[in-house]
C-alpha positions as CSV (number, residue, x, y, z in Angstrom):
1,X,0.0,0.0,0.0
2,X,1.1,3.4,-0.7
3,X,0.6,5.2,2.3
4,X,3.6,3.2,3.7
5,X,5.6,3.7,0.8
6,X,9.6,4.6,1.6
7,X,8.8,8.5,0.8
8,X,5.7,8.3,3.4
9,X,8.3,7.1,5.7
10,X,11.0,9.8,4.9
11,X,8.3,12.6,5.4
12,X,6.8,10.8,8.9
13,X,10.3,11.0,10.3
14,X,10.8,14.6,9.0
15,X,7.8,15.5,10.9
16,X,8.8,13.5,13.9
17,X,11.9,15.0,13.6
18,X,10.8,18.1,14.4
19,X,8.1,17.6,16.8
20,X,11.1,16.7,19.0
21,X,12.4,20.0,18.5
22,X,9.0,21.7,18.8
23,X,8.5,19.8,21.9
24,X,11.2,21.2,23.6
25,X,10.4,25.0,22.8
26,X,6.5,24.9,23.8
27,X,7.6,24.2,27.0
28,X,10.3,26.4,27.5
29,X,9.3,29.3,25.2
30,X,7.2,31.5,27.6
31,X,9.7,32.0,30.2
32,X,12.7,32.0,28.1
33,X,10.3,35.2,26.5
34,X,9.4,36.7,29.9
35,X,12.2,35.7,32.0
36,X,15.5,36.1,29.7
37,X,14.5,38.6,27.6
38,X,12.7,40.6,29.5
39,X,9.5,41.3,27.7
40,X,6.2,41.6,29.4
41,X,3.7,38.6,28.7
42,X,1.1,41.6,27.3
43,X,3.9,42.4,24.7
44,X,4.9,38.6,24.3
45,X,1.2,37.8,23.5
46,X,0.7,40.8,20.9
47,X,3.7,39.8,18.6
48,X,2.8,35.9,18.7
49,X,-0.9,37.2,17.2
50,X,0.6,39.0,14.8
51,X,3.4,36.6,13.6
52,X,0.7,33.6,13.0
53,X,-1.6,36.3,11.9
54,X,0.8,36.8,9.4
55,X,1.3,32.8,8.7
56,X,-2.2,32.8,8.1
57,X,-2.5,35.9,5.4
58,X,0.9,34.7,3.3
59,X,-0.4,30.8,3.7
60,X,-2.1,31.5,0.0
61,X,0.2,33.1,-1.4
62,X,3.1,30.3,-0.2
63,X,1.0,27.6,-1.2
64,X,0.4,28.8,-4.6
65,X,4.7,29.2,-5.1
66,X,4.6,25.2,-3.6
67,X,2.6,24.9,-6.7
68,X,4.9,26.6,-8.9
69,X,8.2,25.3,-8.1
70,X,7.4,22.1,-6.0
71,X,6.1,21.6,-2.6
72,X,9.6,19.7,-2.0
73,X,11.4,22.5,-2.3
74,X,9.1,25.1,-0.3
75,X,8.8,22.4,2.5
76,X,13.2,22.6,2.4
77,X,13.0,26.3,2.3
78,X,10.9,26.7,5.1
79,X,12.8,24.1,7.0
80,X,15.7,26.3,6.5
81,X,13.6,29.4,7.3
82,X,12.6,28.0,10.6
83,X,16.2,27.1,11.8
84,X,17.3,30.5,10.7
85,X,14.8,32.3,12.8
86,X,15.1,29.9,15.6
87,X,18.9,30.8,15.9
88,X,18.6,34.5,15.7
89,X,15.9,34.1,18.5
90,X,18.8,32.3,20.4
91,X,21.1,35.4,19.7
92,X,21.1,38.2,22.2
93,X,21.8,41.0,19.9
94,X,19.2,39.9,17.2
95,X,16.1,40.1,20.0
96,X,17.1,43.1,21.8
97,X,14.1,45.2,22.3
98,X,10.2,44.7,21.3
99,X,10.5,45.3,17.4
100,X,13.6,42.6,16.6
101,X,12.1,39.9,18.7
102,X,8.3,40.9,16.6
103,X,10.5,40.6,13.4
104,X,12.1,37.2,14.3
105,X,9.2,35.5,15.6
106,X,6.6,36.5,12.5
107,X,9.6,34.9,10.5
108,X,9.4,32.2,12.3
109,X,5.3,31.9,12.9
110,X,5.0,32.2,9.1
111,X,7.4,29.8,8.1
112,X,6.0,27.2,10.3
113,X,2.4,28.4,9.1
114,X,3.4,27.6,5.8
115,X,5.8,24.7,6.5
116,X,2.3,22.4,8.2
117,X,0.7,23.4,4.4
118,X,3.3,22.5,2.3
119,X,3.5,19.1,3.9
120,X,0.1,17.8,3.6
121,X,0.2,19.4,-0.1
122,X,3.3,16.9,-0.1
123,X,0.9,13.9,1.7
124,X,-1.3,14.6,-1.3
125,X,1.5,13.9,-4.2
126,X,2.8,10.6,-2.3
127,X,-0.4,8.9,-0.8
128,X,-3.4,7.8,-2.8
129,X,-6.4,9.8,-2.5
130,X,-8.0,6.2,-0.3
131,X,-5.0,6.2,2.2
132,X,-4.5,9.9,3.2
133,X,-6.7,10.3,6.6
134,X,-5.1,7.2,7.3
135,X,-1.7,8.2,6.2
136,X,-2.3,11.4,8.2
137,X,-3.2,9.8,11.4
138,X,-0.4,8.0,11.5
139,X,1.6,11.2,11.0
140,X,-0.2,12.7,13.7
141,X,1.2,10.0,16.4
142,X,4.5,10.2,15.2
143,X,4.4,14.1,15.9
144,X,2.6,13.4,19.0
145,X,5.3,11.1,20.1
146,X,7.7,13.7,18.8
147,X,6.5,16.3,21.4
148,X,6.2,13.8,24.3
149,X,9.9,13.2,24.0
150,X,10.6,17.0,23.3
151,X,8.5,18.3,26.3
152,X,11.1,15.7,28.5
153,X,13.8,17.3,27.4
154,X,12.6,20.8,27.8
155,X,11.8,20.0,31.0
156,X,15.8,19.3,31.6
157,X,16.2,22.9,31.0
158,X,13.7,24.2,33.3
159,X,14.8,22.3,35.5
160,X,18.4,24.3,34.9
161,X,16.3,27.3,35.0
162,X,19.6,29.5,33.2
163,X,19.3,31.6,30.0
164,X,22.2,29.4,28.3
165,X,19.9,26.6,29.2
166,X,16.9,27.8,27.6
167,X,19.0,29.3,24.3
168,X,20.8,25.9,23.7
169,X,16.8,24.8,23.6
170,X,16.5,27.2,20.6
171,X,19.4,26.1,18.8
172,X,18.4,22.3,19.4
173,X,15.2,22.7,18.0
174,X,16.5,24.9,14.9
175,X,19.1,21.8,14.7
176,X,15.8,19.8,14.3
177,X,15.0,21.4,11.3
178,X,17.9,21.6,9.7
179,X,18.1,17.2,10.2
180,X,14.2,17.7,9.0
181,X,15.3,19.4,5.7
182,X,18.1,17.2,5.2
183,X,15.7,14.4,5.3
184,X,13.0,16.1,2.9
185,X,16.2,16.4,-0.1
186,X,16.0,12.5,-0.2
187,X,12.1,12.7,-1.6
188,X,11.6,12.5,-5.5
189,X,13.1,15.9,-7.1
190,X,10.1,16.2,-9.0
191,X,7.7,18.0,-6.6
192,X,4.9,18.7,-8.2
193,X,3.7,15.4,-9.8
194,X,0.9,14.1,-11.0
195,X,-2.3,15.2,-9.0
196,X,-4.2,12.5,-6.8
197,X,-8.0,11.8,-7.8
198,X,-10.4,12.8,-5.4
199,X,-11.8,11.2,-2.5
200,X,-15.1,10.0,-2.6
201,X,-18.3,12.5,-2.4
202,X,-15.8,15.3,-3.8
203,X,-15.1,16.7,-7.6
204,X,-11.9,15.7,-8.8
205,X,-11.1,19.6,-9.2
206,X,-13.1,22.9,-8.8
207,X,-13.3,25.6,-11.1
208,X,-12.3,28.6,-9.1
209,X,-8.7,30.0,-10.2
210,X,-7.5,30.8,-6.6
211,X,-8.6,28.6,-3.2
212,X,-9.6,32.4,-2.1
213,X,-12.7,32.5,-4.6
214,X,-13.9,29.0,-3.3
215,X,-16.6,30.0,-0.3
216,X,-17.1,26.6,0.3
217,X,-13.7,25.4,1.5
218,X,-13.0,29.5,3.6
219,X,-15.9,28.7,5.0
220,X,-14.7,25.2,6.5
221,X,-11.3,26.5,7.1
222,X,-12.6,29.3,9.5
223,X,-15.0,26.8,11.1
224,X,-11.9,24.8,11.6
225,X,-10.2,27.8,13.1
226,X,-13.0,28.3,15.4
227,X,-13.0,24.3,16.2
228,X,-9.0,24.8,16.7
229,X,-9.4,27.3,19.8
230,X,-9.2,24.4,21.9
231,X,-5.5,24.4,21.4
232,X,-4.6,28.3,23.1
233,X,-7.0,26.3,25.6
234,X,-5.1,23.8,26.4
235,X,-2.1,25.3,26.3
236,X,-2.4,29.0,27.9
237,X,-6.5,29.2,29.4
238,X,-6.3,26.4,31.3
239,X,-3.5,26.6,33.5
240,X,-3.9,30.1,34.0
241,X,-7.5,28.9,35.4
242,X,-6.3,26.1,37.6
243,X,-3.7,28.4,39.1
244,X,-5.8,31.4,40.0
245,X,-9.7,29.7,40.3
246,X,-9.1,26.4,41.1
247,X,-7.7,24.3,43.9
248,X,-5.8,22.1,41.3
249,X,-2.5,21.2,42.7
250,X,0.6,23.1,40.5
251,X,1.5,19.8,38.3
252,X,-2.7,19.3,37.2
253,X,-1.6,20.9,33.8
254,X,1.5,18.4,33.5
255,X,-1.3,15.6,33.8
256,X,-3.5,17.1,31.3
257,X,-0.7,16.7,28.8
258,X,-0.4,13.2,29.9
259,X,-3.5,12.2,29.1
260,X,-4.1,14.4,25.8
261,X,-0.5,12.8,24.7
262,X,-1.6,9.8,25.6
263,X,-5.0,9.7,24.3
264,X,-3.7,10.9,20.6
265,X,-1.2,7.7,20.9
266,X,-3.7,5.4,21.3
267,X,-6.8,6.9,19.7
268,X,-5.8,9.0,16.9
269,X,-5.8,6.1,13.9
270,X,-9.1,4.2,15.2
271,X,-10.6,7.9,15.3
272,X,-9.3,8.0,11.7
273,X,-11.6,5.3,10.2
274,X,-14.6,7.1,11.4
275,X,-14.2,9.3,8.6
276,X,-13.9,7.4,5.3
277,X,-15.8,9.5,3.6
278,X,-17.2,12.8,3.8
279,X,-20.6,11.5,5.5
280,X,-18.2,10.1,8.1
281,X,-16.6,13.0,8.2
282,X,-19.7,15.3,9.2
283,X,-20.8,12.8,11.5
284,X,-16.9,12.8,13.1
285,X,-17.2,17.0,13.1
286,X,-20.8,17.0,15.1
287,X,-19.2,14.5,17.5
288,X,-16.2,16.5,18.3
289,X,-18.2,19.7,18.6
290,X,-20.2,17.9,21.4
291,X,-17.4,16.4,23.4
292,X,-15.6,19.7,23.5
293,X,-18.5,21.2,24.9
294,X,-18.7,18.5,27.7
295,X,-14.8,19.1,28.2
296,X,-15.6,22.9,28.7
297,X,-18.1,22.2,31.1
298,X,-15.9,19.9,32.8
299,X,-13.3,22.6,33.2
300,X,-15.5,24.7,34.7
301,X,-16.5,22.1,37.4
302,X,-13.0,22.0,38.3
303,X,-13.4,25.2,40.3
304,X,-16.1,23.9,42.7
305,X,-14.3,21.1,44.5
306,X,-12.2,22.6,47.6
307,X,-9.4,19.8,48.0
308,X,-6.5,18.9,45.5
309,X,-7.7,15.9,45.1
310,X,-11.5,16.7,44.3
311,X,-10.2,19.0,41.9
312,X,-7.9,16.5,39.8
313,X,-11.0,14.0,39.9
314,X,-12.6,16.0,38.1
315,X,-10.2,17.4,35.5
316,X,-9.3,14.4,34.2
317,X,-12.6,12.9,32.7
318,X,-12.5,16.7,31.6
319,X,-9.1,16.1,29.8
320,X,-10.6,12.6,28.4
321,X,-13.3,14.7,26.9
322,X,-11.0,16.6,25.5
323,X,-8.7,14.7,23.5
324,X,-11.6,12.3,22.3
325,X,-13.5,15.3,20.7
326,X,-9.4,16.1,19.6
327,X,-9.1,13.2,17.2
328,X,-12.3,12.9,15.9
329,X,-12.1,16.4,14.7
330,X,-8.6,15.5,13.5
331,X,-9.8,12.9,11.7
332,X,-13.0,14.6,10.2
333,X,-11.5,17.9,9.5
334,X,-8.3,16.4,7.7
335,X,-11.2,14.7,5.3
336,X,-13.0,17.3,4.9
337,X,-9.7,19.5,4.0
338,X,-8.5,16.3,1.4
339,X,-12.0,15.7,0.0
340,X,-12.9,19.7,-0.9
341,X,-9.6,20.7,-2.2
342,X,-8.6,21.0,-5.7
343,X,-6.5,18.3,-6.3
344,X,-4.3,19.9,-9.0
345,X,-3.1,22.7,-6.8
346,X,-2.5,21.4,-3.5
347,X,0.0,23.8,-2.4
348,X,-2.5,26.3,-2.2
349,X,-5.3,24.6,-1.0
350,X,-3.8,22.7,1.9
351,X,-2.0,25.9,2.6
352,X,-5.3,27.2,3.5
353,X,-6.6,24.9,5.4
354,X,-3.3,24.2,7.5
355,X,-4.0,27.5,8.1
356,X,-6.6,27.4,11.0
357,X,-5.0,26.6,13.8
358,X,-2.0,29.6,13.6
359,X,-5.5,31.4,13.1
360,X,-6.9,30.2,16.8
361,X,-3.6,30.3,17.9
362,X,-3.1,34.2,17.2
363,X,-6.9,35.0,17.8
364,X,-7.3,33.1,20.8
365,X,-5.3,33.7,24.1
366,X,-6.1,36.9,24.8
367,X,-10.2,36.3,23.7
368,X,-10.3,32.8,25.7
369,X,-8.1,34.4,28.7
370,X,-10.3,37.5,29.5
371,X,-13.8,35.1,28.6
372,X,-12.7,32.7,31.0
373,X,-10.9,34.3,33.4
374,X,-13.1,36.9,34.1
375,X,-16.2,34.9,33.9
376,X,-15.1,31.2,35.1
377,X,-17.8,29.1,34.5
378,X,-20.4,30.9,32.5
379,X,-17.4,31.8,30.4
380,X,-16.5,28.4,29.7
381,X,-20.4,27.1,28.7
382,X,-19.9,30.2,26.3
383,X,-16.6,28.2,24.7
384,X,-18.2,24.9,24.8
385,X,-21.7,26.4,23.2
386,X,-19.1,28.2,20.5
387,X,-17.2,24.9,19.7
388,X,-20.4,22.6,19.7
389,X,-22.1,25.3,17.2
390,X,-19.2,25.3,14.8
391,X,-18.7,21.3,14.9
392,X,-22.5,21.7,14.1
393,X,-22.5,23.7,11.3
394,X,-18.9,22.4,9.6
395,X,-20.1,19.4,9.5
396,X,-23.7,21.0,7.7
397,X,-21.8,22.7,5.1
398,X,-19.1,19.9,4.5
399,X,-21.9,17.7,3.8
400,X,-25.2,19.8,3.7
401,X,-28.3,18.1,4.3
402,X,-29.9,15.2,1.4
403,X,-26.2,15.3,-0.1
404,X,-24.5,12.2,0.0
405,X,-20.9,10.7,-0.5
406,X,-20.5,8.7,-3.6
407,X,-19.4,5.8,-1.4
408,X,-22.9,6.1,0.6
409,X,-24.6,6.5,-2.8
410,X,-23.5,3.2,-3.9
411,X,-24.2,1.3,-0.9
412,X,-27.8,2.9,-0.9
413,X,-30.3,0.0,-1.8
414,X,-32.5,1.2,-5.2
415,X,-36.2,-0.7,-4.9
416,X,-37.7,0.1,-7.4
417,X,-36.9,2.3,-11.2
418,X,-37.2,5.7,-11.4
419,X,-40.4,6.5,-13.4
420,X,-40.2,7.8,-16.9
421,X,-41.8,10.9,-18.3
């Protein structure tokens, strides 16, 4: 099978590669911003919106050069991209003072916006059109695994606690990169390709000139956005709440990235196979939509217990929640972005879609923060209600009412012949 072809490989341990890397700066980047450099987290938080802002404007534009010259070489040049801006965020003199450290780190949020679109437009030249949820589940718990072992070592420098430990953390993870682009050189030369046919339910191509006249896939791609808030979640609102609202002991966060790691590992390519299609896919969307709103209102029911220990019991069916309405909007959304795309210009229609969540990464911290902050647990039934809405409707206009999947179509029964005349 195709999907576990020798370049499928090459690009699995590219990504894996670095998600080691990537690991090791989530968990180290905030203080390394506050603490080393100085900068205020107000200040910090502004130039990280507008650098995957930024990702998210150019991501058209970048995936319609992939088109043009090769999503090989775009996904190398961004490689390189990323190392560069990685190391000059490691160098004192490059990030003295608010307007060199904005400059570096848009460099870097839009080559990494651009980097996740260049690779699924490379997925779609090296996978059939059958295997490529499949294909990208499996991806996806290599990364995953990638950023378990990454967040271990980050935790090493932490635990240091120095500003050599946290800039040798930069240059390790721009030394990912550079391994990653090594890697990517031994793919086929010949980029471009052939284009994949269609999944089923979807038109081989579309007819619009540009991805930014098609309504139909913007439309999903800033439902996806709005679906993807549940990563500033994760990784800013929530352990700001359990700090200051909750009685959750300091390392309740560390177990909530247990469990989502965990739960991706093990759940991420059975979630895949509920979306074969793109009636599977709807169906996979409305799920997720619910489950994140139970995970919300979990959350919020971590305030009300006044021990430790009541507080962790009930954060983690919370974080269960979570990562189960996670993969299946993994899985449903990465069909929906296959299925809908025009399959002879990948570059710029994956660029799009891998778009969204550098969209609710730079829109939502400082929305989420002051919802939920300020208003605890009516501000957290707001975010689930906004979640289960938009899982509601993607999944409507993915596969809008009466419209079936070819797949479906064929396995419908007929009883009797249409009448004539």
């Amino acid at each position: 099978m195709r999907s576990r072809s020798p370049e499928l490989r090459l690009l699995t341990a590219a990504q894996a590669c670095n998600a080691v890397g990537d690991g090791t700066f989530l968990v180290t980047s905030a203080l390394f911003f506050t603490r080393v450099l100085g900068l205020s987290p107000a200040r910090v938080g502004l130039c990280l919106s507008v650098a995957w802002g930024a990702g998210f404007a150019l991501s058209a534009p970048v995936g319609h050069l992939a088109d043009r010259v090769g999503a090989r070489r775009t996904a190398i040049t961004l490689s390189l991209a990323t190392a560069g801006a990685l190391a000059l965020a490691a160098t004192p003199v490059a990030v003295a003072g608010v307007l060199p450290f904005g400059l570096v780190v848009t460099g870097y949020g839009v080559a990494q916006s651009a980097l996740g679109g260049t690779r699924a437009a490379l997925l779609v030249r090296l996978v059939p059109a059958s295997g490529l949820v499949a294909a990208r589940a499996r991806l996806q718990v290599a990364v995953n695994a990638g950023l378990g072992a990454g967040a271990a070592l980050g935790g090493l420098a932490l635990l240091m606690g120095t500003p050599a430990a946290f800039r040798t953390v930069l240059c390790f993870d721009a030394v990912t990169f550079l391994l990653a682009a090594a890697v990517l050189t031994r793919l086929p030369r010949d980029g471009r390709g052939a284009p994949a046919p269609a999944p089923d339910g979807a038109p081989a191509t579309t007819d619009r000139r540009s991805v930014l006249q098609d309504r139909r896939y913007l439309a999903v791609t800033g439902l996806s956005a709005v679906l993807h808030l549940y990563l500033p979640t994760l990784s800013v609102v929530l352990p700001l709440y359990l700090a200051r609202r909750t009685a959750a002991p300091g390392w309740a966060i560390a177990l909530v990235f247990v469990v989502n790691t965990t739960g991706v590992l093990l759940l991420q390519v059975p979630a895949a196979r509920a979306a074969p299609d793109l009636a599977g896919a709807a169906l996979a969307l409305r799920r997720a939509g619910w489950l994140l709103l139970g995970s919300c209102l979990a959350f919020a029911a971590v305030a009300v217990p006044a021990s430790p220990a009541g507080a962790v019991a009930v954060l983690v069916p919370g974080a269960a929640l979570q990562v189960m309405g996670e993969v299946l909007l993994a899985a449903g959304g990465w069909q929906v972005g296959f299925a809908l795309a025009d399959a002879r210009r990948p570059g710029q229609w994956q660029g799009v879609f891998a778009a969204a969540p550098p969209l609710a990464r730079a829109a939502g911290p400082l929305a989420l923060t002051a919802l939920v902050l300020t208003w605890s647990g009516p501000g957290w039934l707001v975010l689930g209600l906004l979640l289960a809405a938009a899982g509601q409707v993607m999944g409507w206009v993915a596969l809008p009412p009466g419209r079936t999947s070819r797949r479906g179509r064929r396995r419908r029964p007929r009883a009797v012949p249409a009448a004539s005349g």
